[in-house]
C-alpha positions as CSV (number, residue, x, y, z in Angstrom):
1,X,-6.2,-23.1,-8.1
2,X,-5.4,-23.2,-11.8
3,X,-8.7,-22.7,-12.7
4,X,-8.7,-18.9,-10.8
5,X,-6.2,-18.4,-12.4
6,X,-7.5,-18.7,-15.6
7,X,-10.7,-17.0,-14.7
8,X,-8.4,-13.8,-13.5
9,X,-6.4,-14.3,-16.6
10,X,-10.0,-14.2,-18.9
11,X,-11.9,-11.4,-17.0
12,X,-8.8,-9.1,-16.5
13,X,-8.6,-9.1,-20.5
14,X,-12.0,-8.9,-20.9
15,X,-11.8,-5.7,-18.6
16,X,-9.4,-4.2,-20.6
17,X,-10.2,-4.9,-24.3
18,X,-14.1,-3.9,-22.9
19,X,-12.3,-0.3,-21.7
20,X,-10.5,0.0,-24.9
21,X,-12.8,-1.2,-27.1
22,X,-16.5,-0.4,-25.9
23,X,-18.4,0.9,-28.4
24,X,-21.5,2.5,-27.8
25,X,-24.8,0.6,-29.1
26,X,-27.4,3.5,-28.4
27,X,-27.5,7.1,-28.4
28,X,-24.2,8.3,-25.7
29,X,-23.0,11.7,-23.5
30,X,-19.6,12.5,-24.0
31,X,-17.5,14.9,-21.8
32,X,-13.8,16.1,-21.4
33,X,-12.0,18.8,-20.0
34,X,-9.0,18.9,-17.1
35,X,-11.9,18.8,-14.1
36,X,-15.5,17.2,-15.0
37,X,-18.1,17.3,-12.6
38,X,-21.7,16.1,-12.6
39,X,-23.7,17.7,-9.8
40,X,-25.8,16.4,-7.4
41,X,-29.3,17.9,-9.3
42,X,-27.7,16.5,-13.2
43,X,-29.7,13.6,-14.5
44,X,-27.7,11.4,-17.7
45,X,-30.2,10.0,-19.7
46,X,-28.0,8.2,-21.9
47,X,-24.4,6.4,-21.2
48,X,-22.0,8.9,-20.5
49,X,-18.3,8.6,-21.8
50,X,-15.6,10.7,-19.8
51,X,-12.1,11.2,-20.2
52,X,-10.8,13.7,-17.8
53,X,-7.5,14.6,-15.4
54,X,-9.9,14.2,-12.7
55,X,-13.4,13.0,-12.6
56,X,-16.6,13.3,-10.1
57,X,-20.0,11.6,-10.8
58,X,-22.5,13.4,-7.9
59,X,-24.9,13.1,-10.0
60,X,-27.1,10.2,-11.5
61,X,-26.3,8.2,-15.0
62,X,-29.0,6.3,-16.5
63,X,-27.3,4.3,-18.4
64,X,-23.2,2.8,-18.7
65,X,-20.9,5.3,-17.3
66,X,-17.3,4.6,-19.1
67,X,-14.5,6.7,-17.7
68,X,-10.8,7.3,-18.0
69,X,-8.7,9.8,-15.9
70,X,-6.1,10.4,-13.3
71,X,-8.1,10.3,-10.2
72,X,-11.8,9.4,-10.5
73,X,-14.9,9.7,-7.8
74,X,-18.0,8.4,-8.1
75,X,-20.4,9.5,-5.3
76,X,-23.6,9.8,-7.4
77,X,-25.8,6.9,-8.9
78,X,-24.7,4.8,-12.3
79,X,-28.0,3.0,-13.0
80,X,-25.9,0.7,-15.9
81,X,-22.5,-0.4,-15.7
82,X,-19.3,1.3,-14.5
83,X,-16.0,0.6,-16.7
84,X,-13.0,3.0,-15.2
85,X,-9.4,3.2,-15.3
86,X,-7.3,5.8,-13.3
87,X,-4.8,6.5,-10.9
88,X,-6.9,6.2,-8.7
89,X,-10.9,5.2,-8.3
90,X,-13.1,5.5,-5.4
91,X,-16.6,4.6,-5.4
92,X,-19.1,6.4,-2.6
93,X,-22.5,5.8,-4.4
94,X,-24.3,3.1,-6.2
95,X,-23.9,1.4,-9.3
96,X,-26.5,-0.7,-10.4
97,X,-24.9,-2.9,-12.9
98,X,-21.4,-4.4,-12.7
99,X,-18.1,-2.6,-11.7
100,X,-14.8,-2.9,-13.6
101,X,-12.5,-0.9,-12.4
102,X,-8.6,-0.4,-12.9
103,X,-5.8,1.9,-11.7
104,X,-3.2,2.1,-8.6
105,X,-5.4,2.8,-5.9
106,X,-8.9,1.6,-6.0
107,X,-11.5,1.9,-3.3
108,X,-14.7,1.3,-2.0
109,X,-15.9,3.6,0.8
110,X,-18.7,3.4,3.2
111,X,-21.6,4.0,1.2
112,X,-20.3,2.4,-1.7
113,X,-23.6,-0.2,-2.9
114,X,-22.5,-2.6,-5.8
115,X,-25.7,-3.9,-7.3
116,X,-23.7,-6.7,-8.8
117,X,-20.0,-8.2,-9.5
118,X,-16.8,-6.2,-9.0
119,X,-13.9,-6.9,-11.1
120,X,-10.8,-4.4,-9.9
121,X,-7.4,-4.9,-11.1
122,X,-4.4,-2.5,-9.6
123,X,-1.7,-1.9,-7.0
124,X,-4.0,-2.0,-3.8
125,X,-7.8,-2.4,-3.4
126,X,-9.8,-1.6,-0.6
127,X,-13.6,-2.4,0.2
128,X,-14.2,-0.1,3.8
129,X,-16.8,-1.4,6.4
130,X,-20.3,-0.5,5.4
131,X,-19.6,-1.3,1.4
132,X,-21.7,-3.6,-0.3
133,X,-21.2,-6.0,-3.5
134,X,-24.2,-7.6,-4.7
135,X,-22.4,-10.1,-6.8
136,X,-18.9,-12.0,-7.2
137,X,-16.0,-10.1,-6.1
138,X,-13.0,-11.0,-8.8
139,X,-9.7,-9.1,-8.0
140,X,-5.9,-9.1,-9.1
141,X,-3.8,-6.7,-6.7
142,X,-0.5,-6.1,-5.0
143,X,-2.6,-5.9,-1.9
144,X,-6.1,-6.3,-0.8
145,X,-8.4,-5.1,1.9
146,X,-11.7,-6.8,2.2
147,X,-13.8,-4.7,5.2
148,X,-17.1,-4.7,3.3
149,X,-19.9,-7.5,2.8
150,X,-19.8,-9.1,-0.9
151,X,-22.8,-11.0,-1.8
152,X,-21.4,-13.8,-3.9
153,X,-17.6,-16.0,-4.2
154,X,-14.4,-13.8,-4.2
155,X,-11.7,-14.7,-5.9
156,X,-8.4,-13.0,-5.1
157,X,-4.6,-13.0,-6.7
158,X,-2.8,-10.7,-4.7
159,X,0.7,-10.6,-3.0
160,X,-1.2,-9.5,0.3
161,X,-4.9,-9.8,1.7
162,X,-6.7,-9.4,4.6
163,X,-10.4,-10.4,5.2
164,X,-12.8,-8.4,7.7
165,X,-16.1,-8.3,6.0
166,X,-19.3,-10.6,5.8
167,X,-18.8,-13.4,2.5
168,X,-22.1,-15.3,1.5
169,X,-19.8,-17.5,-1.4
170,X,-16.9,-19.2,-1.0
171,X,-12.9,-17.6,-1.0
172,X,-11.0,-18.4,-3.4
173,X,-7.6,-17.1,-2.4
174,X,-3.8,-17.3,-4.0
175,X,-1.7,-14.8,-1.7
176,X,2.2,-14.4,-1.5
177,X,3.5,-16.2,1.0
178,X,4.3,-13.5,4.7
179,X,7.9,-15.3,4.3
180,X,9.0,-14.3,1.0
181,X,10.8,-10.9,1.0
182,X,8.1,-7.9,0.4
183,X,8.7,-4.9,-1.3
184,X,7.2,-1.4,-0.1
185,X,3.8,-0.5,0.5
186,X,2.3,0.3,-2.9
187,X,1.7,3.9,-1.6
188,X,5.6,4.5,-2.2
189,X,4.9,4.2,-5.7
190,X,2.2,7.1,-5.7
191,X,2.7,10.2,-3.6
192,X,0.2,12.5,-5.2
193,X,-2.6,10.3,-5.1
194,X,-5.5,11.5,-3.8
195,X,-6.5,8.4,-1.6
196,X,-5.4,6.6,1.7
197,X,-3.7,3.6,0.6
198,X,-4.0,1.2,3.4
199,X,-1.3,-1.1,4.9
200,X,-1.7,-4.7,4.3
201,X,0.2,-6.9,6.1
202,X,2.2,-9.4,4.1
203,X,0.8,-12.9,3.4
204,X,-3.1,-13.8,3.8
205,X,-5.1,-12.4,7.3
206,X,-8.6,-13.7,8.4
207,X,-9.8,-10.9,11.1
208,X,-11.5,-12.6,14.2
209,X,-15.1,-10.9,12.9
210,X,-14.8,-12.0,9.5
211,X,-18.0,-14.3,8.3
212,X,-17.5,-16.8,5.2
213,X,-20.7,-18.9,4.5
214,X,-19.1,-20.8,2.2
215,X,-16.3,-22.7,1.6
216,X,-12.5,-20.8,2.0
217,X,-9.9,-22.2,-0.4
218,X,-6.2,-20.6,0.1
219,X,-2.5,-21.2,-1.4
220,X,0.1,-20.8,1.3
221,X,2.9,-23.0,1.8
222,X,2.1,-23.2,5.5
223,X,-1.6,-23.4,6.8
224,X,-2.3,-19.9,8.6
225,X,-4.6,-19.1,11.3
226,X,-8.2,-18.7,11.3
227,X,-10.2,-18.0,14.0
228,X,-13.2,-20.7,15.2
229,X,-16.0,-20.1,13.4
230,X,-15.6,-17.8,10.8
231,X,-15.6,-20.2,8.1
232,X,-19.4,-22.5,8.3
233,X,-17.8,-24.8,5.1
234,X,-14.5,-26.6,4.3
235,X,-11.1,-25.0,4.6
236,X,-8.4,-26.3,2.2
237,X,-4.9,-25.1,1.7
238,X,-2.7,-25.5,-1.4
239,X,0.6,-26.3,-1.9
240,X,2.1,-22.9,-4.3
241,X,2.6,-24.6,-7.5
242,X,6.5,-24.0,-9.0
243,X,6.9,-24.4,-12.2
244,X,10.5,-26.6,-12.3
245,X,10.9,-25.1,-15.8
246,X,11.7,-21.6,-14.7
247,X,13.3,-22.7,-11.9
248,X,17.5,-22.1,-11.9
249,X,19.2,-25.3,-10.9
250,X,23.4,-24.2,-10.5
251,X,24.6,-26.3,-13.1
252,X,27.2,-29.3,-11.7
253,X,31.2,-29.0,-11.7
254,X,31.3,-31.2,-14.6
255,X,28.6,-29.2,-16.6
256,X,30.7,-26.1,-15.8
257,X,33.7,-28.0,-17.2
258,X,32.1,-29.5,-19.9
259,X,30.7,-25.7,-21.1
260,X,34.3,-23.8,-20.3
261,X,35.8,-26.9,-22.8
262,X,33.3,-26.5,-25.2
263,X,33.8,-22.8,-25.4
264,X,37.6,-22.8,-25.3
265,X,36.8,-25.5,-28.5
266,X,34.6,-22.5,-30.3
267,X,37.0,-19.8,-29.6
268,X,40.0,-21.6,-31.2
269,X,37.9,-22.8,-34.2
270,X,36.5,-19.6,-35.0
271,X,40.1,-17.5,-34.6
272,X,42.1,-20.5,-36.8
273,X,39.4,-20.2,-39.7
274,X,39.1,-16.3,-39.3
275,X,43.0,-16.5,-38.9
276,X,43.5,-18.5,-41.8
277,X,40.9,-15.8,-44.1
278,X,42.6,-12.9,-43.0
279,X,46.2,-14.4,-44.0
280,X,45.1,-15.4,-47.1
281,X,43.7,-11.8,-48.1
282,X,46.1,-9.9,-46.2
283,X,49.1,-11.5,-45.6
284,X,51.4,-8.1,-45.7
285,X,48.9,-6.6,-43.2
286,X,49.5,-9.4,-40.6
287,X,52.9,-9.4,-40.8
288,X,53.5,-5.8,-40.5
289,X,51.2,-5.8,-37.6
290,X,53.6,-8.8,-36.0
291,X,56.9,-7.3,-37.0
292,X,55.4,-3.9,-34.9
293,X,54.7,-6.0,-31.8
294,X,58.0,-8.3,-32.0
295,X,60.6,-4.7,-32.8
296,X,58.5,-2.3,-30.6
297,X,56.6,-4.2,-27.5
298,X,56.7,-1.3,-25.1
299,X,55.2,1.1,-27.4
300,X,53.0,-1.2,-29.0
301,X,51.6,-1.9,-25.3
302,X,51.6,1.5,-24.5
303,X,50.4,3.0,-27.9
304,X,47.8,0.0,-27.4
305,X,46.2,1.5,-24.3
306,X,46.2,5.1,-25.7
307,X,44.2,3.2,-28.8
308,X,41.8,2.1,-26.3
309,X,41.1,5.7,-24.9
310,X,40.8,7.5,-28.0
311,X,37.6,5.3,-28.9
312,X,35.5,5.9,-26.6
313,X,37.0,9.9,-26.6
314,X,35.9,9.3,-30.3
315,X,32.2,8.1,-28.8
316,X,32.4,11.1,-26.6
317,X,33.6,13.5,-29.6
318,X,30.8,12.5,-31.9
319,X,27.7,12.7,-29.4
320,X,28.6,16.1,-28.4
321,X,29.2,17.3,-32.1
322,X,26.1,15.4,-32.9
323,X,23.6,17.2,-30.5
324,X,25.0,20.7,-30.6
325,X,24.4,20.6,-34.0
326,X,21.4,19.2,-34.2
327,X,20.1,21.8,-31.3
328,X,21.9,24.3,-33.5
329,X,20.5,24.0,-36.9
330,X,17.1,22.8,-34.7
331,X,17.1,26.1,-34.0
332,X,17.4,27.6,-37.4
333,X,14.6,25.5,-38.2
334,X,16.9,23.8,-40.8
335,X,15.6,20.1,-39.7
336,X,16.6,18.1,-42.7
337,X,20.2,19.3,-41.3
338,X,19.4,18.6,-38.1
339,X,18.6,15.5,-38.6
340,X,20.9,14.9,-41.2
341,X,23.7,15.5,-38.4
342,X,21.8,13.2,-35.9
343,X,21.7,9.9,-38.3
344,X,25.2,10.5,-40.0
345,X,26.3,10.7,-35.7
346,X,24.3,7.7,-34.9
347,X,25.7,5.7,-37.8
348,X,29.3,7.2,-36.7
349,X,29.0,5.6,-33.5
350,X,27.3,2.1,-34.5
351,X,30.0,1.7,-37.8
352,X,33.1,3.1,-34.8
353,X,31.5,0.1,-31.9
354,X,31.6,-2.5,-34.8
355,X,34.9,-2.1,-35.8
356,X,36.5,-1.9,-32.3
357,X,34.6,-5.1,-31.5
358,X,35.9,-6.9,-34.3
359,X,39.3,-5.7,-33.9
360,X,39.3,-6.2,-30.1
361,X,37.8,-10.0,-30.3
362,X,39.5,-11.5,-33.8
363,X,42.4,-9.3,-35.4
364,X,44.1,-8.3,-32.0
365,X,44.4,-12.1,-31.1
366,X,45.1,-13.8,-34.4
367,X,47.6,-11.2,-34.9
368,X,49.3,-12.0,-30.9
369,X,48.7,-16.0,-32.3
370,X,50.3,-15.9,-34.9
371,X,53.5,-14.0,-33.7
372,X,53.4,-15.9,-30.3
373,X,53.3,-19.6,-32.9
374,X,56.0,-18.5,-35.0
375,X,58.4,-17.2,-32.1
376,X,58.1,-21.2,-30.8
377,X,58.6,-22.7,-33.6
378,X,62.1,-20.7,-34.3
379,X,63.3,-21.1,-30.9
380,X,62.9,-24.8,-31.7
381,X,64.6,-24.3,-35.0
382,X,61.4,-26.1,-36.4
383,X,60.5,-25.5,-40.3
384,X,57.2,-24.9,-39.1
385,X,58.2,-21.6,-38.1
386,X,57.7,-20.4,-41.9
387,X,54.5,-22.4,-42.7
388,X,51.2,-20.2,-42.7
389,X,49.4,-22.5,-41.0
390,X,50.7,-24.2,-37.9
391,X,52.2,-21.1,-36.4
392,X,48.9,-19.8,-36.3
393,X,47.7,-23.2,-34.6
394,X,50.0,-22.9,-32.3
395,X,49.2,-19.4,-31.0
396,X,45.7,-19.7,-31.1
397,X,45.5,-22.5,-28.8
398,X,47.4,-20.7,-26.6
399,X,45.9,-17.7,-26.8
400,X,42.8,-18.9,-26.5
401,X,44.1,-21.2,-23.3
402,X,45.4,-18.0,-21.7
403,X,42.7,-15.8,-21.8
404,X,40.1,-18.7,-20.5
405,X,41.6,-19.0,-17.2
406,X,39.5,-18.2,-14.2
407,X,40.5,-15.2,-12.4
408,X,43.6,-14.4,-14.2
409,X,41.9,-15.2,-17.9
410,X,41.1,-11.4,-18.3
411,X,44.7,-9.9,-17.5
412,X,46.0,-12.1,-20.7
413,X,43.0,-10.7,-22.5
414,X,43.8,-7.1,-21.9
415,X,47.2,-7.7,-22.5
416,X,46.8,-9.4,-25.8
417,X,44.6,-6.6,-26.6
418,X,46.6,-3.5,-26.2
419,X,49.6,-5.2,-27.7
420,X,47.1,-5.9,-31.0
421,X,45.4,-2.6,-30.8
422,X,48.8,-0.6,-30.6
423,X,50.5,-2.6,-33.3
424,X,47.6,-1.9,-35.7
425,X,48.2,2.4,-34.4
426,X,51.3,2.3,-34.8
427,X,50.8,1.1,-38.4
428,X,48.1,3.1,-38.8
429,X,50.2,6.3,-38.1
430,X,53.4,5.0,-40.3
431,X,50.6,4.6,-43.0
432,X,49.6,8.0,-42.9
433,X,52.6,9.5,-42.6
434,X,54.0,7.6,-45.7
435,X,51.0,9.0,-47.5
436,X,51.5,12.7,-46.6
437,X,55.2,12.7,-47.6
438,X,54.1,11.0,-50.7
439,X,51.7,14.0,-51.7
């Protein structure tokens, strides 16, 4: 079935780029409006092109009739070709030439005669009892509903279909398995459409007074069942192809093991090095931050989770200053201030998110690290305890140990991030206060 799948693949984007793209080669009608109609006694001499909220041909196109709209109905005569996207597309009349058709709901009624092949792509199609398709019959759809008598081969990709009508080619089939969980009817998706989505039921159907002259090829991972004699060639059923590439495979204990080491490895090499930089250019600043954590613990935790708080009240604070001023000086029709407010808000809040994420992930624990190595150190009277390196070593090994724990990791991590993030507020408020008394 790869190769239907390539030919959906090709035609589908040949469908579109031909609806996007078409350029007129001859002399062309052109119509807009919310409602076009073309009645019953209006002859087209020319191709028409249409782009309308809603859309009725009753009357008769001589040449290519190219359309795009919400809800489209052609009951009159297209003597060319038919190229329309919508919500929705129904087709009552004739068209001459070949049919490609897109949009949610898509349907052939009754009367519908399709001089040759019908290319539909959407959420459901449906071909009713009495429609005709003088060609092939290529469709990509959620669901599909084949009542009508197509001429030629069909070749369907559709997560549900259900055959009923008269086939003089082969069926070329790939259909969602009736197994696999199913979503809701497509018809959930579009309640003010104008037509009677049909319910297919899940996986592939063959009715009893279907005919298929030639041969019917299906993918299904178990064969289904067809009635006697509906198919006069060869019946074949594919295996659904997975491709083992996209497949997730739970990854092994020892893969699990082998990633949590390898991360645990990252984490301390990246906090020792950043650790090591940050003592180098600010040794006073780590220090102070330690000596607030070692004298005050309880308020550093406490002041720590008040720290946490206040950004995202900060967040908070800046997006509602941010719009009512923007709607404010909107208003005034002072936009350069308005948007002047707007960018300096949105910078706020990205400049505010990377600092608390840097602070949160690297200072708070080099800072817990380094205290935590040098407390272990003295209380084994060690002359490590005043080297700049190996306390830090120390604590970041356990730090990093600590927080990487299943199911308790995170408590350590919160823990070694308030008492970080209140050490650096409580500095933060001694600095200012230093500074004001200074002035």
């Amino acid at each position: 079935m790869k190769t239907t799948t390539k030919l959906f693949s090709i035609f589908t984007l040949i469908a579109i780029l031909t609806l996007a793209f078409a350029t007129p080669v001859m002399a062309f009608d052109g119509r807009t409006g919310d409602n076009v109609i073309i009645k019953a006694d209006e002859v087209i001499n020319d191709d028409l092109y249409v782009t309308a909220e809603n859309f009725t041909l009753d009357g008769t196109v001589k040449g290519d009739l190219i359309v795009i709209g919400s809800n489209i109905t052609i009951n009159g005569t297209v003597e060319g070709d038919l190229m329309a996207g919508g919500q929705s597309v129904v087709i009552n009349g004739t068209v001459n030439g070949d049919t490609r058709i897109a949009g949610a709901a898509l349907q052939l009624g009754a009367g519908a005669s399709l001089g040759e092949d019908l290319l539909a792509a959407g959420a459901s199609l449906e071909t009713k009892d009495g429609s005709t398709t003088g060609g092939e019959l290529l469709v990509g759809a959620g669901q599909t509903l084949l009542a009508g008598d197509v001429a030629g081969d069909v070749f369907a990709g559709t997560g549900a279909l259900e055959l009923s009508g008269n086939f003089g080619g082969d069926v070329n089939a790939e259909v969602g398995d009736a197994s696999q969980e199913t979503g809701p009817s497509p018809s959930m998706y579009m309640p003010n459409t104008t037509v009677a989505i049909p319910s297919v039921n899940p996986g592939f159907t063959v009715d009893k007074d279907a005919t298929i002259k030639g041969n019917l090829v299906y993918t299904q991972s178990s064969d289904i069942k067809i009635p006697a004699d509906v198919v006069a060639g060869k019946i074949t059923r594919n295996e659904p192809k997975v491709d083992v590439s996209n497949t997730y495979v739970a990854p092994t204990p020892a893969q699990l093991a082998l990633t949590w080491t390898f991360d645990l490895f990252r984490t301390i090499v990246t906090l020792i090095l950043l650790g090591l930089l940050l003592g180098w250019l600010a040794p006073k600043f780590v220090n102070s931050l330690s000596e607030k954590i070692q004298g005050t613990p309880a308020a550093s935790l406490g002041w720590g989770v008040v720290a946490f708080a206040a950004f995202f009240f900060s967040i908070l604070l800046i997006i509602v200053v941010m719009t009512i001023g923007g709607l404010f000086f909107g208003v005034l029709t002072l936009g350069g201030v308005s948007g002047s407010i707007i960018w300096l808000g949105l910078l706020s809040i990205f400049a505010l998110t990377i600092g608390f994420i840097l602070v949160t992930s690297f200072l708070t624990k080099i800072v817990v690290a380094w205290l935590g190595g040098k407390m272990i150190f003295k209380s084994m009277n060690s002359p490590l305890a005043e080297s700049k390196i190996w306390p830090l070593v120390l604590g970041v090994v356990i730090v990093a140990l600590l927080t990487a724990l299943p199911l308790v990791g995170w408590l350590f991590g919160l823990a070694v991030m308030f008492f970080g993030l209140g050490a650096l507020w409580i500095w933060g408020r001694e600095a200012w206060q230093a500074r004001k008394a200074a002035v």
